[in-house]
matplotlib code that plots the C-alpha trace (Angstrom):
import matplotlib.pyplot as plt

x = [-1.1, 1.3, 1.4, 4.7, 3.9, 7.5, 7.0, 4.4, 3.9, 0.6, 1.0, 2.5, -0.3, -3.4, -2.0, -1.6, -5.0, -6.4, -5.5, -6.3, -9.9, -10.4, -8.7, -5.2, -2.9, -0.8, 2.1, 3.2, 6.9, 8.8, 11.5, 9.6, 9.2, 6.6, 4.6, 4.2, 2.9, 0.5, -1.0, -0.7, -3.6, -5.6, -4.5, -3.3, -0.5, -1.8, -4.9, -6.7, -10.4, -11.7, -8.6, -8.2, -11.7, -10.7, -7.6, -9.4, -11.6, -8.5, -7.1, -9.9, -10.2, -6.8, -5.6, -3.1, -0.2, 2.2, 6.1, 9.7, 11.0, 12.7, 12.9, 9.0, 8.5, 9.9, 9.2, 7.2, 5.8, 5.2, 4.9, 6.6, 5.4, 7.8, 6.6, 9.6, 9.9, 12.1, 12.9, 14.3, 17.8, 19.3, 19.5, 15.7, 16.8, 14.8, 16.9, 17.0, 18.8, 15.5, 14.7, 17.8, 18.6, 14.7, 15.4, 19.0, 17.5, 14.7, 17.1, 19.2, 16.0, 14.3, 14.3, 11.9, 11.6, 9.2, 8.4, 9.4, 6.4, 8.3, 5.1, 7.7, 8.0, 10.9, 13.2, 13.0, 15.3, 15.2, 13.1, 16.1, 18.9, 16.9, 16.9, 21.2, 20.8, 19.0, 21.3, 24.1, 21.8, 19.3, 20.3, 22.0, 18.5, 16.3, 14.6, 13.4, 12.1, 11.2, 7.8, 6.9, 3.2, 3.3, 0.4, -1.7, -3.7, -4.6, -4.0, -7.9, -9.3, -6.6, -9.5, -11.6, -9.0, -8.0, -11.2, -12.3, -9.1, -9.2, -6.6, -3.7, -0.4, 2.2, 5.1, 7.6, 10.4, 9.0, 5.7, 4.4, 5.8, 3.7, 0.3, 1.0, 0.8, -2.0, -4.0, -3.4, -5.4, -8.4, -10.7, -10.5, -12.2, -10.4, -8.8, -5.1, -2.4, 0.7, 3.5, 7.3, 9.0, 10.1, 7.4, 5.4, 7.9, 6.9, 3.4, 3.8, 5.7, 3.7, 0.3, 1.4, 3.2, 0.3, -2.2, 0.7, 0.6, -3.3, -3.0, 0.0, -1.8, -5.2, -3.3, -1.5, -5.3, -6.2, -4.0, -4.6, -8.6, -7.1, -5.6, -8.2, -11.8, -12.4, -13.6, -11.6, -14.4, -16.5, -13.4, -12.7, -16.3, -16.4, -13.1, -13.9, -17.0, -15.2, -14.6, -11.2, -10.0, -12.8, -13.2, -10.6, -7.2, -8.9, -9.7, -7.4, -5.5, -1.9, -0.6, 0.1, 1.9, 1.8, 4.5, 4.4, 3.6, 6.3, 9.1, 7.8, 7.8, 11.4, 12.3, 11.3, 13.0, 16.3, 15.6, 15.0, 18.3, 20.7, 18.5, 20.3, 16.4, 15.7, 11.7, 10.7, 6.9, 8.1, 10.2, 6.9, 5.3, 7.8, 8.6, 4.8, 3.8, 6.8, 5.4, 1.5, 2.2, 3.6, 0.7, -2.1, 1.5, 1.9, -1.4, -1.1, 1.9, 0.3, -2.5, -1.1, 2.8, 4.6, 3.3, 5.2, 3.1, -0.2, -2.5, -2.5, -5.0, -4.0, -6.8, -5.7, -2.3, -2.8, -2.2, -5.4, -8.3, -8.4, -4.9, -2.9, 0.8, 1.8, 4.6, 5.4, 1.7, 0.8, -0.3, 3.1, 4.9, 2.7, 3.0, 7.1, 6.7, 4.2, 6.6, 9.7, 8.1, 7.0, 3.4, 1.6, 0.2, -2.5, -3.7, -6.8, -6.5, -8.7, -6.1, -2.6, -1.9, -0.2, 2.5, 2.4, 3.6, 6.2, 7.5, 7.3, 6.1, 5.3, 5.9, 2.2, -1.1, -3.0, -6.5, -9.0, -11.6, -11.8, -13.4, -10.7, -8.3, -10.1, -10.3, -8.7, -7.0, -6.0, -6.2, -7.1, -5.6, -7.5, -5.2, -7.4, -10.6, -11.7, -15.5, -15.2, -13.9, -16.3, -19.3, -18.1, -20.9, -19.0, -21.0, -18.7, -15.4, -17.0, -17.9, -14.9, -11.8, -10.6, -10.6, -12.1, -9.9, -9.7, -7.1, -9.1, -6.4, -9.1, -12.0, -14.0, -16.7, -19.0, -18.0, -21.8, -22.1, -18.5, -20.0, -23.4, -21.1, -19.2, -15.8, -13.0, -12.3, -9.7, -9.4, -7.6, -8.7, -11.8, -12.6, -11.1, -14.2, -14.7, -10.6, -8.0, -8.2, -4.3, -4.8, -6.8, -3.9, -0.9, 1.0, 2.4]
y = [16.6, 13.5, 11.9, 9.5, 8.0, 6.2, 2.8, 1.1, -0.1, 0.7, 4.1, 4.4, 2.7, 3.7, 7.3, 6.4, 5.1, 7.5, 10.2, 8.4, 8.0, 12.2, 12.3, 12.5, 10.8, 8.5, 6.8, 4.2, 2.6, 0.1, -2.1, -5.0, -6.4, -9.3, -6.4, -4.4, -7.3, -8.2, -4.6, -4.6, -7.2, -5.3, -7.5, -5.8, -7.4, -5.7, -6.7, -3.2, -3.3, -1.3, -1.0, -3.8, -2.8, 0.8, -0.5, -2.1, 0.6, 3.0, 0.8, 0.2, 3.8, 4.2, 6.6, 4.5, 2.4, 0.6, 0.7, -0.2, 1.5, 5.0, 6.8, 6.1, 7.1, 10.2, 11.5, 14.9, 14.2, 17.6, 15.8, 12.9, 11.7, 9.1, 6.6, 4.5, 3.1, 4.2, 1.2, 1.7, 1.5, -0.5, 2.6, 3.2, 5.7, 6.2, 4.7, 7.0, 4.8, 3.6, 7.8, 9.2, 6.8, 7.5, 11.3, 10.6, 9.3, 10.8, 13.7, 12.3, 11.3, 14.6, 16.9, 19.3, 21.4, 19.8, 19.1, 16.2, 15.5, 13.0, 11.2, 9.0, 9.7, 11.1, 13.3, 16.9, 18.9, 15.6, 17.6, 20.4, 17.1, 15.9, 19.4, 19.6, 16.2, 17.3, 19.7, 17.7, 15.5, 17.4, 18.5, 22.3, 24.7, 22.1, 23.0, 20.5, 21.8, 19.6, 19.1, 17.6, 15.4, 13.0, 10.4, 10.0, 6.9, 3.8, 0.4, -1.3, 2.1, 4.0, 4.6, 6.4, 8.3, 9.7, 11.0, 11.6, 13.2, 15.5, 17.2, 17.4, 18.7, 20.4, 21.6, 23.8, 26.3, 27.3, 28.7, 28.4, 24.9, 24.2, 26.0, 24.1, 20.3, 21.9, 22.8, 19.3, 18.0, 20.1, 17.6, 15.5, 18.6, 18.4, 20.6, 22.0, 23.3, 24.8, 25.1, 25.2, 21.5, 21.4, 21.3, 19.3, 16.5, 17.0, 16.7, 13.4, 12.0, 14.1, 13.0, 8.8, 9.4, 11.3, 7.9, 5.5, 7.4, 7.2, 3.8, 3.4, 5.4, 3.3, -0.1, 1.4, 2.5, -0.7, -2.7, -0.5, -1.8, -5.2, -4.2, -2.1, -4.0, -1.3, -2.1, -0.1, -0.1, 2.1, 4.1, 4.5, 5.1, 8.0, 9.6, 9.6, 11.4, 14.7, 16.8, 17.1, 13.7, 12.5, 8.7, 7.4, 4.8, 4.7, 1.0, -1.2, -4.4, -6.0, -2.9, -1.3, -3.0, -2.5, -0.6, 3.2, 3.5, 1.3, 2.6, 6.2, 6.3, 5.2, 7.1, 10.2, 9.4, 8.9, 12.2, 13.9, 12.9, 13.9, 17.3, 16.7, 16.1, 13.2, 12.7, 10.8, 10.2, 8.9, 6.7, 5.4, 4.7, 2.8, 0.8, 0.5, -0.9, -4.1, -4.6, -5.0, -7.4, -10.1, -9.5, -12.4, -14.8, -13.8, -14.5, -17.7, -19.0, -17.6, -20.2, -22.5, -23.0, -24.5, -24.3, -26.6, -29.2, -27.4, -27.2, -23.3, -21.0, -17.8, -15.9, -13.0, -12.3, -9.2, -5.7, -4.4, -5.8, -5.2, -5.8, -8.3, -6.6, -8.5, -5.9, -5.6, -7.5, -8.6, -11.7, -13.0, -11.9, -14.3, -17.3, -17.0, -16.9, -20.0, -21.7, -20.8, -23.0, -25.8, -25.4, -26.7, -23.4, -23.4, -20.0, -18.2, -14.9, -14.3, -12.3, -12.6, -16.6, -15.9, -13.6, -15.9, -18.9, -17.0, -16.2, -19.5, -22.0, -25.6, -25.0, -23.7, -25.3, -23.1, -23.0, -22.1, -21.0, -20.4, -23.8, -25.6, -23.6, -24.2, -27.5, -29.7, -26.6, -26.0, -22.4, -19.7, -15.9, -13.5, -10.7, -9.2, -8.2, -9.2, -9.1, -13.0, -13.1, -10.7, -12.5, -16.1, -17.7, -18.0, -21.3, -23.2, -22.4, -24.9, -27.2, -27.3, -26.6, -29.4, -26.5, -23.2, -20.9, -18.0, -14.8, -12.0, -9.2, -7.5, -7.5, -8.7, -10.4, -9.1, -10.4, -11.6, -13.6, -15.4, -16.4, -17.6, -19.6, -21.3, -20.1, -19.3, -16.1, -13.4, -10.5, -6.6, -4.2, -6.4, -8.8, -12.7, -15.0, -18.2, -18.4, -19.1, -16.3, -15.4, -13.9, -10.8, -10.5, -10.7, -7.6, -5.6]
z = [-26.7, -26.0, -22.5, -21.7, -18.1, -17.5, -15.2, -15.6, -12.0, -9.7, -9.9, -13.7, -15.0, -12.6, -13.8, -17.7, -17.7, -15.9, -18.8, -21.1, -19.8, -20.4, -23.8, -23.6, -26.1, -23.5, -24.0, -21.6, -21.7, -19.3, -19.6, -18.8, -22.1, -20.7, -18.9, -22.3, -24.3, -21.5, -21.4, -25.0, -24.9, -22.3, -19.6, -16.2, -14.6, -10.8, -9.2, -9.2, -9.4, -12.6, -14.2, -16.7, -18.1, -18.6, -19.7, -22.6, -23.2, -23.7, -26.0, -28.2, -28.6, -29.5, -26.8, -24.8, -26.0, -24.5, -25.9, -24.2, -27.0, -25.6, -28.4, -29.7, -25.8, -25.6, -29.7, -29.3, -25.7, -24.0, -20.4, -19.0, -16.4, -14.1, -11.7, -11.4, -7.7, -5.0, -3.6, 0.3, 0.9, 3.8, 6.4, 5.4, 2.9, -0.3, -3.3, -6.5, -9.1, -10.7, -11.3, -12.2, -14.4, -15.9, -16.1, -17.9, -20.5, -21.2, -20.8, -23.8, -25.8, -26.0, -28.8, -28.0, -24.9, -22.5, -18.5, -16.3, -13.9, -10.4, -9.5, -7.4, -4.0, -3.1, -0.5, -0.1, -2.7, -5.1, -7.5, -7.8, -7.9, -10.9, -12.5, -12.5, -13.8, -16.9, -17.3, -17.9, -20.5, -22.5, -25.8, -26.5, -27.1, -25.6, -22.1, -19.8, -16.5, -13.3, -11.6, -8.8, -8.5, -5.6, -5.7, -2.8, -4.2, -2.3, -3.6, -4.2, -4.8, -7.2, -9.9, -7.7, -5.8, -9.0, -10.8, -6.8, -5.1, -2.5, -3.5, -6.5, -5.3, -7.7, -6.4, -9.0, -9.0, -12.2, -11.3, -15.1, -15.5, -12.8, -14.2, -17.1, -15.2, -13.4, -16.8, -17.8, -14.7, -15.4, -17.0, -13.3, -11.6, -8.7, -6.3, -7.2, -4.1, -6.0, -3.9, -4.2, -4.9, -1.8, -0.1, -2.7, -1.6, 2.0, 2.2, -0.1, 3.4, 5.9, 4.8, 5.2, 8.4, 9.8, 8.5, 10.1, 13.5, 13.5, 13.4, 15.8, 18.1, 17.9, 18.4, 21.4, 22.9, 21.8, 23.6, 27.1, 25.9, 26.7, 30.1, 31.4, 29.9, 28.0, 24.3, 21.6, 19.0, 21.6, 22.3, 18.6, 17.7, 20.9, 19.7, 15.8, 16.7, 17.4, 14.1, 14.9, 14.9, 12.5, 12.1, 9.5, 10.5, 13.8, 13.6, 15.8, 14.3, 13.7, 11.9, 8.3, 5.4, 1.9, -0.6, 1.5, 5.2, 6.2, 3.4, 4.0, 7.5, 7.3, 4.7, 6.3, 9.5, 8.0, 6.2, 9.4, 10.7, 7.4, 9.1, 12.4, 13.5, 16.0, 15.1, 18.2, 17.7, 14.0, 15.6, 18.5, 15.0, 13.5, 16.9, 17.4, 14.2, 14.5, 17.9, 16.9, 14.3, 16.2, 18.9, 17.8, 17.2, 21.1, 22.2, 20.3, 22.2, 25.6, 25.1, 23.5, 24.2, 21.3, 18.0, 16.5, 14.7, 15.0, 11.6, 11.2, 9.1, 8.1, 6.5, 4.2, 3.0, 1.2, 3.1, 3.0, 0.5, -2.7, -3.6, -4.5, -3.0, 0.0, 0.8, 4.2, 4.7, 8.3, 7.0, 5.1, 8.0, 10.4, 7.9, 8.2, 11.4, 12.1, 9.3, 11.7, 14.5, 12.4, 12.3, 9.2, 7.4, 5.4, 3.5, 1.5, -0.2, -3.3, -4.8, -3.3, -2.7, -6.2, -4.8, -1.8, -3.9, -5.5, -2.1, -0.1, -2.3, -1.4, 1.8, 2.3, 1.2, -1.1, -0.7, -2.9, -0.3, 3.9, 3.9, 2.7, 4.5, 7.9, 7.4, 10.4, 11.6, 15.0, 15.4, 12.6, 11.9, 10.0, 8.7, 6.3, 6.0, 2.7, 2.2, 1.6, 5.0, 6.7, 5.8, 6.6, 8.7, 11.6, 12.3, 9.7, 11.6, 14.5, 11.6, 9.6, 12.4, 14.7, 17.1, 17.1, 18.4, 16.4, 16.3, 14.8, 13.9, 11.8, 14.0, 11.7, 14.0, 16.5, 20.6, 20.7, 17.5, 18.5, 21.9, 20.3, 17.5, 20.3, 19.2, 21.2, 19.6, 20.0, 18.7, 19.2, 21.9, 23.1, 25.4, 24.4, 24.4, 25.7, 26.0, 29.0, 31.2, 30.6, 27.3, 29.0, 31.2, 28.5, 29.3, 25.8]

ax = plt.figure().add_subplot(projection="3d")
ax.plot(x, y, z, "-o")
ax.set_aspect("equal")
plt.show()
């Protein structure tokens, strides 16, 4: 049985990997002829823990390839899987260029009947749009039918979210077609919901909307924390003990980022409204998460005025640890922002100052750990929680900064060891320490 997995992005590859590793024959093909002859060689070009060894593994053993060749791609391949991105649009719209020009031609490459499996996350009805497409492409005698297979992984865990998923989703009109993808995901033992395409599509969008509002919601209760004294940790920790609301996205900070909340969130909103449907708590979500990320910045002015001049730290660039994608990240946001007032940034990320160079360049200084990055700083933001950042001795921030005032928009440190450290330390949802009285008061 032959596997093509078309896109060999975070999701194309995690998945083409990922089959490999129980015994399929996988084919992998992009355009990106630098990108092929790098995973040719067993090198990943993503920061993913545990995928560049299983990578090689796969490799070795001769069950994964890599070609940008179409028509070695598509030869005798039963299921193609495509992973292409769908990049937003400028009215928040998902763009499908990138997939229908995927589906055209494997459309025109195929000579034997097969399925087309959309990993890509798309609108409601694109699976059916995709279908006509095919129609107009494939071959006389050949049939190609459509399935829909959004991903639910998370970036920094993608290997364990696949051999560990709650849940596989596999939408069809074609209620064979779809046994048929569900057969193939047998070895993974993992729990399959068949539904109609349409509604396959839906709970791809549903289920990141519903995280985003959880942690909309949190930063909202965490900023009343700030008005009232009230500490969101306890708050969180109270509410996450009820079954129903369980304990997950309920930790307060300076909002999502990365490659889906943000693009799904909008994407499903503008969907909504092609429906004639004004979502309202979509929008709170949306308007929520653009307001929590400039919140430490706000604080920062609040205590300090003008930033211009000051040596700035920003600690984590990354969306989330574990990654090196700095879409829509917090962090990068902050750093255009400090470089917008003329402070001197400084940054540490163990895996994303890369993508950060590529982005801003010399305008930042690089550094290769917090030490250096602290170093003669003025004021320091942490925007990720990296495990290098976690366990910092906080003791070293008094030692290395020219002041210790820190923005916490992770919070990463306990109230108590901050105080005992003599740091003047902020953070979301509790209690500012050894700081001007004002920044308790900022009104949101």
């Amino acid at each position: 049985m032959k596997i093509t997995v078309v896109g060999t992005g975070y999701v194309g590859l995690v998945t083409g990997v990922s089959f490999a590793e129980v015994g399929y024959d996988v084919f992998c093909y992009d355009l990106d002829e630098n990108k092929i002859n790098m995973l040719s060689k067993g090198k990943c070009p993503i920061y993913e823990p545990g995928l560049e060894e299983m990578l090689q593994k796969n490799l070795s053993a001769g069950r994964i390839s890599f070609t940008g060749d179409p028509a070695e791609a598509y030869m005798e391949s039963e299921f193609i899987f495509i992973a292409v991105g769908t990049p937003e649009n400028p009215d928040g719209s998902a763009n499908l260029a990138f997939l229908e020009e995927a589906v055209e031609e494997a459309g025109r490459h195929l000579s034997d009947d097969a399925i087309i499996v959309i990993k890509s996350t798309v609108p409601v009805g694109t699976s059916e749009r995709m279908a006509a497409l095919l129609g107009q492409t494939v071959s006389e005698g050949v049939e190609v039918k459509v399935v829909s297979n959004p991903e639910f992984l998370r970036e920094g865990s993608g290997i364990l979210d696949t051999f560990h998923a709650d849940r596989i989703v596999i939408g069809a009109a074609d209620q064979e077609a779809g046994s048929e993808v569900a057969r193939l995901y047998g070895p993974f033992k993992v729990p399959v919901l068949q539904t109609d395409a349409r509604s396959a599509e839906l709970i791809k969008y549903a289920s990141n909307v519903f995280l985003a509002t959880k942690i909309s919601f949190i930063n909202e209760v965490a900023n009343l924390c700030e008005l009232t004294g009230a500490n969101i940790e306890d708050v969180a920790r109270g509410m996450g003990m009820d079954q129903r609301i369980g304990s997950q996205f309920l930790k307060a900070g300076v909002g999502y980022g990365g490659s889906c909340f943000p693009k799904d969130t909008k994407a499903l909103a503008t969907q909504a409204g092609n429906y004639g449907y004004d979502f309202k708590i979509l929008q709170s979500v949306i308007e929520v998460n653009s307001r929590q990320k400039q919140q430490l910045l706000t604080k920062a002015r609040a205590l300090l005025g003008s930033l211009e001049g000051k040596r700035a730290a920003v600690l984590g660039l990354a969306f989330k640890p574990h990654t090196d994608d700095i879409r829509e990240a917090p962090g990068i946001e902050l750093v255009g922002q400090l470089l917008a007032e003329q402070a001197d940034v400084s940054v540490y990320d163990p895996a994303a100052a890369v993508n950060a160079r590529e982005r801003f360049g010399d305008r930042l200084y690089y550094a290769s750990g917090i030490d250096s990055a602290i170093k003669g700083a003025d004021l320091a933001f942490i925007m990720t929680e990296w495990p290098q950042i976690v366990h910092y001795e906080l003791k070293n921030f008094k030692l290395f900064m020219r002041t210790p005032l820190i923005f916490d928009g992770r919070n990463c440190y306990g109230l108590e060891e901050a105080e005992r450290e003599g740091l003047m330390y902020v953070s979301v949802g509790r209690k500012a320490v050894s700081v001007k009285a004002q920044i308790d008061r900022l009104e949101f």
